[in-house]
OpenMM code with the backbone's topology and positions (N, CA, C; nanometers):
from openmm import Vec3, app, unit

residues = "UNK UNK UNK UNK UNK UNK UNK UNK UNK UNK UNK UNK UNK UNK UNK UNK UNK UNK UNK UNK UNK UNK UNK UNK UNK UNK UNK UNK UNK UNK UNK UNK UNK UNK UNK UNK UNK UNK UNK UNK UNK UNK UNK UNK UNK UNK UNK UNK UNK UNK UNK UNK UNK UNK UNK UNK UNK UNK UNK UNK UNK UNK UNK UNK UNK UNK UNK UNK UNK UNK UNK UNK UNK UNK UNK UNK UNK UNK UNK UNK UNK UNK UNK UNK UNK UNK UNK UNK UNK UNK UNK UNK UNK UNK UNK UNK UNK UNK UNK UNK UNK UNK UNK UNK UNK".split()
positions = [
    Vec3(-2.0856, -1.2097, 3.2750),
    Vec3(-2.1749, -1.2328, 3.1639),
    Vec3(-2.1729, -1.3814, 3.1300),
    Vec3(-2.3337, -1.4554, 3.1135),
    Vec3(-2.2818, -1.5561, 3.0626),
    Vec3(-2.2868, -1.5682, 2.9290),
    Vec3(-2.1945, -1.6976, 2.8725),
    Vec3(-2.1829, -1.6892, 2.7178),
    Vec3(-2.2836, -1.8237, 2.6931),
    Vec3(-2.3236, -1.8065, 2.6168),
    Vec3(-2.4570, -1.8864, 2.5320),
    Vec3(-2.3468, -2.0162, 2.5274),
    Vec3(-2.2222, -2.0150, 2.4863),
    Vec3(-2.1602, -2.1554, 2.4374),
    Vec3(-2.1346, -2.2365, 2.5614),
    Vec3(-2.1240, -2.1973, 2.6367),
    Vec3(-2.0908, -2.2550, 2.8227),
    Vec3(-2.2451, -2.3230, 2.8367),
    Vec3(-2.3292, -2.3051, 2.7590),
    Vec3(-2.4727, -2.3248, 2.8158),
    Vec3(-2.4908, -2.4565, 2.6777),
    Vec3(-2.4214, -2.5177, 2.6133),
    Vec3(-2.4573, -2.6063, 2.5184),
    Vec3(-2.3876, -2.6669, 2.5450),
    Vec3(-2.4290, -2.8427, 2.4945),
    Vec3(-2.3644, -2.9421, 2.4598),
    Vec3(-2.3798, -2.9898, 2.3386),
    Vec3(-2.3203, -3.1175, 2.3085),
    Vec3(-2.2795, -3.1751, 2.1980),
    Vec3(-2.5065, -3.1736, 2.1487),
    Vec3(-2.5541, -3.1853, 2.2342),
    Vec3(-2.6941, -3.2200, 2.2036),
    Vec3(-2.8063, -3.1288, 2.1764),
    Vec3(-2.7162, -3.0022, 2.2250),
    Vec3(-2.8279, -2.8795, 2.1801),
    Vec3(-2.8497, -2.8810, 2.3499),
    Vec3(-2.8905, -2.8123, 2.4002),
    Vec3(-2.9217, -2.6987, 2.4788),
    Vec3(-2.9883, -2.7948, 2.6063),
    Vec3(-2.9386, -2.7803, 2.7670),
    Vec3(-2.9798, -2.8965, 2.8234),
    Vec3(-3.0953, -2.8666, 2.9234),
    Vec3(-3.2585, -2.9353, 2.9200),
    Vec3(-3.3222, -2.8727, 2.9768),
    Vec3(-3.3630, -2.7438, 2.9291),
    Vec3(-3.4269, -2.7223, 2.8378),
    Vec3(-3.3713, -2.6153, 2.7482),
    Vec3(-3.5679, -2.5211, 2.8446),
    Vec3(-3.6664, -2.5560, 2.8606),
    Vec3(-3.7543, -2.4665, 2.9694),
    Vec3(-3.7073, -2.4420, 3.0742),
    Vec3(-3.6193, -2.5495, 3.1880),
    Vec3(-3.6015, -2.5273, 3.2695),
    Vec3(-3.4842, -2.3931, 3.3197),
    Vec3(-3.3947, -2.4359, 3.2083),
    Vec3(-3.2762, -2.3269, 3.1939),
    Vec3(-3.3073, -2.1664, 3.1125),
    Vec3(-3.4507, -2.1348, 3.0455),
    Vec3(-3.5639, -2.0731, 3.0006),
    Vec3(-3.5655, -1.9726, 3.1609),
    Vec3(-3.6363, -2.0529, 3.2420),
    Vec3(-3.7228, -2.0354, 3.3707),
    Vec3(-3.5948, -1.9464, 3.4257),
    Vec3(-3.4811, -2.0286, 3.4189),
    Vec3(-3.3574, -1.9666, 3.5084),
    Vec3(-3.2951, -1.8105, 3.4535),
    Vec3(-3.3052, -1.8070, 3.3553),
    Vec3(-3.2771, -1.6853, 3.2643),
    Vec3(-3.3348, -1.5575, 3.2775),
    Vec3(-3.4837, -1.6069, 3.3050),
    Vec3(-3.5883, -1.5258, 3.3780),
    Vec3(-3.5635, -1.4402, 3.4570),
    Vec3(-3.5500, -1.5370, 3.5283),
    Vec3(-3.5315, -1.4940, 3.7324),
    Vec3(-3.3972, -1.4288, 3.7182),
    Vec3(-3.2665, -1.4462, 3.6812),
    Vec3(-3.1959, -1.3856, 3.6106),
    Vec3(-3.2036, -1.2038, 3.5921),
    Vec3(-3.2691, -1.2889, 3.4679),
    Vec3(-3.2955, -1.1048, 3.4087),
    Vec3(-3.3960, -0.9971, 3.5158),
    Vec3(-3.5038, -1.0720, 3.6235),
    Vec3(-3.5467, -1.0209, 3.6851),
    Vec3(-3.5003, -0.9722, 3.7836),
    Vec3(-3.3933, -1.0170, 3.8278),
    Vec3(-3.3353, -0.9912, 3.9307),
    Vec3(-3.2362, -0.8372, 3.8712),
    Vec3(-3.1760, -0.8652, 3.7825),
    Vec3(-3.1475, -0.7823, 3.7174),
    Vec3(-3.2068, -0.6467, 3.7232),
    Vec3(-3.3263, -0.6425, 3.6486),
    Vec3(-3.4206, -0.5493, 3.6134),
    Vec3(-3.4328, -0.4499, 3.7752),
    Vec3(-3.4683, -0.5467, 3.8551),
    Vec3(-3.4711, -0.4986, 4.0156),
    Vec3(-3.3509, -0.4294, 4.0307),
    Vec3(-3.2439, -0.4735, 4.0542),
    Vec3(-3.1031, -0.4252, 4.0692),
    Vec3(-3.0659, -0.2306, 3.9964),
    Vec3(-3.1497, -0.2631, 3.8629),
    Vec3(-3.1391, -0.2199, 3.7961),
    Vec3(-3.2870, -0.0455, 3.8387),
    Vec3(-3.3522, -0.1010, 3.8954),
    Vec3(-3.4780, 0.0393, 3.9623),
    Vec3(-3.4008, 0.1208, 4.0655),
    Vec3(-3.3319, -0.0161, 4.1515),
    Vec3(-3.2418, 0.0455, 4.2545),
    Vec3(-3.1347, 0.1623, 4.2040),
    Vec3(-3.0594, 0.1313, 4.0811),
    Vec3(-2.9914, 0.1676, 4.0808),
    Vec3(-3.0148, 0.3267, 4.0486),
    Vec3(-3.0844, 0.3296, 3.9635),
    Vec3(-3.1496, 0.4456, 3.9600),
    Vec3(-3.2101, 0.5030, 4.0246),
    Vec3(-3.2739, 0.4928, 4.1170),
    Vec3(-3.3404, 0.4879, 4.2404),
    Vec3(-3.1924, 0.6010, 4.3239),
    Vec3(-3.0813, 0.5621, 4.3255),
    Vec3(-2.9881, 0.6158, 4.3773),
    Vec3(-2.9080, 0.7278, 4.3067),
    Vec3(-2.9010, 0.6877, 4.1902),
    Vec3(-2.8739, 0.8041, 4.1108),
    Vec3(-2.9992, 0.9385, 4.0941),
    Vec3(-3.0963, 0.9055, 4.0839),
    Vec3(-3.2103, 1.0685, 4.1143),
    Vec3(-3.1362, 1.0720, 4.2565),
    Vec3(-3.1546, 1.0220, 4.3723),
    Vec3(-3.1350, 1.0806, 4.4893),
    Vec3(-2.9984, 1.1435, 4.5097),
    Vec3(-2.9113, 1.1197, 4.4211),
    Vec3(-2.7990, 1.1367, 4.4226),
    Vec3(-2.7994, 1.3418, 4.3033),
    Vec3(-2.8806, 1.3047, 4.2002),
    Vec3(-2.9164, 1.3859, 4.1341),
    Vec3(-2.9362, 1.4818, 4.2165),
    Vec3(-3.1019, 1.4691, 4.2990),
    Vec3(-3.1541, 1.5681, 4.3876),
    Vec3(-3.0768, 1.6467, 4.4864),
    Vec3(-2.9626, 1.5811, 4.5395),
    Vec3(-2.8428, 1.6360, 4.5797),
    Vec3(-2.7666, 1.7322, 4.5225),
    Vec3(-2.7367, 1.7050, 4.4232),
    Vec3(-2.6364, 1.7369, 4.3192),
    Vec3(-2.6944, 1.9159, 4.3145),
    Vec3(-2.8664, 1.8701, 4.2779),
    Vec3(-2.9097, 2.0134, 4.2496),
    Vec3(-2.9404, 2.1298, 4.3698),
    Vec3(-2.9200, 2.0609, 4.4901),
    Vec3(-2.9114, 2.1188, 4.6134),
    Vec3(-2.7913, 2.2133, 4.6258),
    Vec3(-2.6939, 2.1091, 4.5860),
    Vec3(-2.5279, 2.1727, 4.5969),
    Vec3(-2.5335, 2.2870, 4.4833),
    Vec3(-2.5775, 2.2489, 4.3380),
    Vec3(-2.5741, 2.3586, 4.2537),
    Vec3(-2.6346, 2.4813, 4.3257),
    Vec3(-2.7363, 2.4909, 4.3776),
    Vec3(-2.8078, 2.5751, 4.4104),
    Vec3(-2.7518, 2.6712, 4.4943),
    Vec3(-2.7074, 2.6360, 4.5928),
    Vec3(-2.6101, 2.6534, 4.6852),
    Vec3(-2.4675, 2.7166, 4.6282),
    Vec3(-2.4255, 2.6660, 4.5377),
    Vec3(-2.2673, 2.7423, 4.4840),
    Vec3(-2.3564, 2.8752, 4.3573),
    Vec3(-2.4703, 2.8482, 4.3804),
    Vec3(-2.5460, 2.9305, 4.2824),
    Vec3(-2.4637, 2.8890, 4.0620),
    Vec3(-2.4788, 2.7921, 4.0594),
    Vec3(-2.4530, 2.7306, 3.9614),
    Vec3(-2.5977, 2.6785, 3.8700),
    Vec3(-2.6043, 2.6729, 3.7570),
    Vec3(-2.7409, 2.6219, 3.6918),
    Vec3(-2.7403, 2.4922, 3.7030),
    Vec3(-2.8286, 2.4501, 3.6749),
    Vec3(-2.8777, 2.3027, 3.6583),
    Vec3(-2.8161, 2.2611, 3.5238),
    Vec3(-2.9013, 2.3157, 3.4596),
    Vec3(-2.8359, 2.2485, 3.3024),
    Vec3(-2.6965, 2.2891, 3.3233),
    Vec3(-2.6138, 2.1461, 3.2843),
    Vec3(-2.4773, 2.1797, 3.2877),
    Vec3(-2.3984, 2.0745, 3.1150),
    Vec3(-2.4333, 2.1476, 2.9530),
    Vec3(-2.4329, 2.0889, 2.8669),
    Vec3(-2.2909, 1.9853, 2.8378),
    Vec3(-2.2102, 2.0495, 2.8991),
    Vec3(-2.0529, 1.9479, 2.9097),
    Vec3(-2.0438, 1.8818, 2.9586),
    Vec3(-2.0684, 1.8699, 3.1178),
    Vec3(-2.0899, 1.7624, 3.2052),
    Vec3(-2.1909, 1.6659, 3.1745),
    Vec3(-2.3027, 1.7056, 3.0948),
    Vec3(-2.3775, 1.6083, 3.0693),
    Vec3(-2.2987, 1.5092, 2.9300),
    Vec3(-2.2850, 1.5759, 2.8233),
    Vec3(-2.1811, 1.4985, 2.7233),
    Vec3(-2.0545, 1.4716, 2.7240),
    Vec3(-2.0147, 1.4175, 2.8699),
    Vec3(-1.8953, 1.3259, 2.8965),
    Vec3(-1.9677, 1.2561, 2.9602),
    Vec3(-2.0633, 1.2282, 3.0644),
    Vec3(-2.1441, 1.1198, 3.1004),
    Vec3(-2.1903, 1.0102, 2.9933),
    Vec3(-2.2475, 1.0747, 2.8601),
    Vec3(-2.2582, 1.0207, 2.7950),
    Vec3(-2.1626, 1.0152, 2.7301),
    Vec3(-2.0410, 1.0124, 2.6606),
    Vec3(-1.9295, 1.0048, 2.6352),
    Vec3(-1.8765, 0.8466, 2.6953),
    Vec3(-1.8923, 0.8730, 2.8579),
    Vec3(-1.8154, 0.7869, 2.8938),
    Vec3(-1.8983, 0.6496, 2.8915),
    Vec3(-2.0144, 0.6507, 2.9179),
    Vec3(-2.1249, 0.5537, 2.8965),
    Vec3(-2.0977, 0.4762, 2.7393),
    Vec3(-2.0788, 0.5645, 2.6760),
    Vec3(-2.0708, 0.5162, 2.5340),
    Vec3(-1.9106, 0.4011, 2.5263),
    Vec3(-1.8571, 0.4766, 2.5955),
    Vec3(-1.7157, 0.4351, 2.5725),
    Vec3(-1.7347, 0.2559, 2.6627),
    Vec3(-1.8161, 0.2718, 2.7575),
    Vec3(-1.8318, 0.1592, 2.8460),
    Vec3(-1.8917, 0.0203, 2.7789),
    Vec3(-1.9756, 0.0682, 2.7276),
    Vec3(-2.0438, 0.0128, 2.5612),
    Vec3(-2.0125, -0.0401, 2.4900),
    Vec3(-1.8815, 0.0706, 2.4201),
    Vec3(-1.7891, -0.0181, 2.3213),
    Vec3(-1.7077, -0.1278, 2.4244),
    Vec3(-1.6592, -0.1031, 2.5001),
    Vec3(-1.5780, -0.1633, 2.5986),
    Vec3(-1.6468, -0.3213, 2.5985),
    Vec3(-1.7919, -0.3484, 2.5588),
    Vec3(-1.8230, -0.4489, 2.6397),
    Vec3(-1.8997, -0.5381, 2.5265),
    Vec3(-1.9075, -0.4469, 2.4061),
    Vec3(-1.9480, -0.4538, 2.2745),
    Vec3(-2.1073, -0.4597, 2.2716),
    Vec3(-2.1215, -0.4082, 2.3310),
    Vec3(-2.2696, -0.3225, 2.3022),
    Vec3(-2.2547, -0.2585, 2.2129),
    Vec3(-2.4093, -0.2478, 2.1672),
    Vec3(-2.4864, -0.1442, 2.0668),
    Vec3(-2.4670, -0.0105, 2.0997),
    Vec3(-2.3803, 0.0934, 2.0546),
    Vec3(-2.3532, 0.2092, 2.0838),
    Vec3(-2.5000, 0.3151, 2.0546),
    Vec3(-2.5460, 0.3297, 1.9870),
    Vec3(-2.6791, 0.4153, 1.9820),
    Vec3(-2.7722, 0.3728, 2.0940),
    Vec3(-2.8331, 0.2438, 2.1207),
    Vec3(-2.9360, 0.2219, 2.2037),
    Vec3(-2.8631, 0.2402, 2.3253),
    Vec3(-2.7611, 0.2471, 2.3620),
    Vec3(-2.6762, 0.3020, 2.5146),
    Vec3(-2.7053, 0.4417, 2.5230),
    Vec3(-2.6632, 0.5215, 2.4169),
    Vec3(-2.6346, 0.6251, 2.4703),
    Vec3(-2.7875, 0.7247, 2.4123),
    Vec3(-2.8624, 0.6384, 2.3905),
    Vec3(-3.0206, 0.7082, 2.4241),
    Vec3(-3.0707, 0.6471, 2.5353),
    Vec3(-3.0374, 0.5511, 2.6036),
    Vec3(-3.0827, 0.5251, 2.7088),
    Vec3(-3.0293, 0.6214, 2.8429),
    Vec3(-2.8905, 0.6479, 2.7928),
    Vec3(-2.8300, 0.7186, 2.8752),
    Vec3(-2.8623, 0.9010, 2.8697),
    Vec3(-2.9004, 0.9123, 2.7849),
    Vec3(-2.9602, 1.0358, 2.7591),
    Vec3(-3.0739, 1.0393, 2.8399),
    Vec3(-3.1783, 0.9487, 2.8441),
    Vec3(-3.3374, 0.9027, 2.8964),
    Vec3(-3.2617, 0.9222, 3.0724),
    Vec3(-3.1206, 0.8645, 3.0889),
    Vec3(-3.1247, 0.8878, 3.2731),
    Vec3(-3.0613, 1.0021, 3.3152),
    Vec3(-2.9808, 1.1163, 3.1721),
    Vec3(-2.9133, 1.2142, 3.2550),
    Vec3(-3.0698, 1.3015, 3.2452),
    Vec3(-3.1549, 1.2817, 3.1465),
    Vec3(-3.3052, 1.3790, 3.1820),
    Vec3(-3.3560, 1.3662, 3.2907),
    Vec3(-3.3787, 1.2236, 3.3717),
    Vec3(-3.4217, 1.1812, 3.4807),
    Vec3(-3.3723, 1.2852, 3.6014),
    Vec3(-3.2211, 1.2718, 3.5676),
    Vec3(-3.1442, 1.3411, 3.6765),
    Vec3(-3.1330, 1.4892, 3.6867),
    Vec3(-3.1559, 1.5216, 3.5521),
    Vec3(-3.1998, 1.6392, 3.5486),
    Vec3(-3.3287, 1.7251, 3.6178),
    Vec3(-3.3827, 1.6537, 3.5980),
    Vec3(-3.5228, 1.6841, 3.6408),
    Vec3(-3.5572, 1.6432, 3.7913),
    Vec3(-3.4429, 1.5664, 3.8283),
    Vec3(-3.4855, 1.5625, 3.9956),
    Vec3(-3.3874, 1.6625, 4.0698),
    Vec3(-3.2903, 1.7168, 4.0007),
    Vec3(-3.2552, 1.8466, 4.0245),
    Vec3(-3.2942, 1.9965, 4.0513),
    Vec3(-3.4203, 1.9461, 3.9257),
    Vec3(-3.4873, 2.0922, 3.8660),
    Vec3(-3.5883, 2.1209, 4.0105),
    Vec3(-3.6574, 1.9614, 4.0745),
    Vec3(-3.7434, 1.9747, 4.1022),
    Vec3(-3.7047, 2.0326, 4.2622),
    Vec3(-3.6084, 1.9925, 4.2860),
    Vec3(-3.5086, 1.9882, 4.4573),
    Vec3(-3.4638, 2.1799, 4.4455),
    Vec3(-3.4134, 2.2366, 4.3390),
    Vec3(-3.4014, 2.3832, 4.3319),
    Vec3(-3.4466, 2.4826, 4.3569),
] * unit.nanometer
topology = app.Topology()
chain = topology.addChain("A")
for resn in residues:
    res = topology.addResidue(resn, chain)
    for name in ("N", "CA", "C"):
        topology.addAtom(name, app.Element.getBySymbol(name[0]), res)
């Protein structure tokens, strides 16, 4: 992570568009990283609901889903994130995963 104070000097902020521009590309790269990653988790999901299917187990699984989020949350505090906007986001990817389960069944 970088820290905002590593990025100042005695003068205020150096190059302050150019280092703008860099932040960007940054976060974009990010964002990408970030499709992938999910990208692997449904496929990983769609699996998941293969195997359920197979041990003849349901999809909805309400415990396993609230320690995912549990632990997400906990990762959060860990890093001092905003605990609510985590763990609705994280809610938004165990539905994802849910549903590429539902759809593979």
């Amino acid at each position: 992570m970088i820290a905002v104070a590593d990025r100042i000097d005695d003068h205020g902020l150096e190059e302050p568009l150019s280092e703008l521009a860099d932040c960007r590309a940054q976060i974009e790269e990010i964002d990408l990283k970030l499709i992938a990653l999910l990208a692997e988790r449904v496929a990983l999901g769609q699996r998941t609901g293969v195997l359920k299917q197979a041990a003849g187990l349901p999809i909805l699984d309400p415990q396993r889903e609230a320690q995912v989020i549990r632990r997400a949350v906990a990762a959060a505090r860990d890093r001092a994130l905003p605990i609510e906007p985590v763990r609705q986001i994280f809610w938004h990817i165990v539905g994802l995963s849910r549903r590429a389960q539902e759809e593979t069944a």
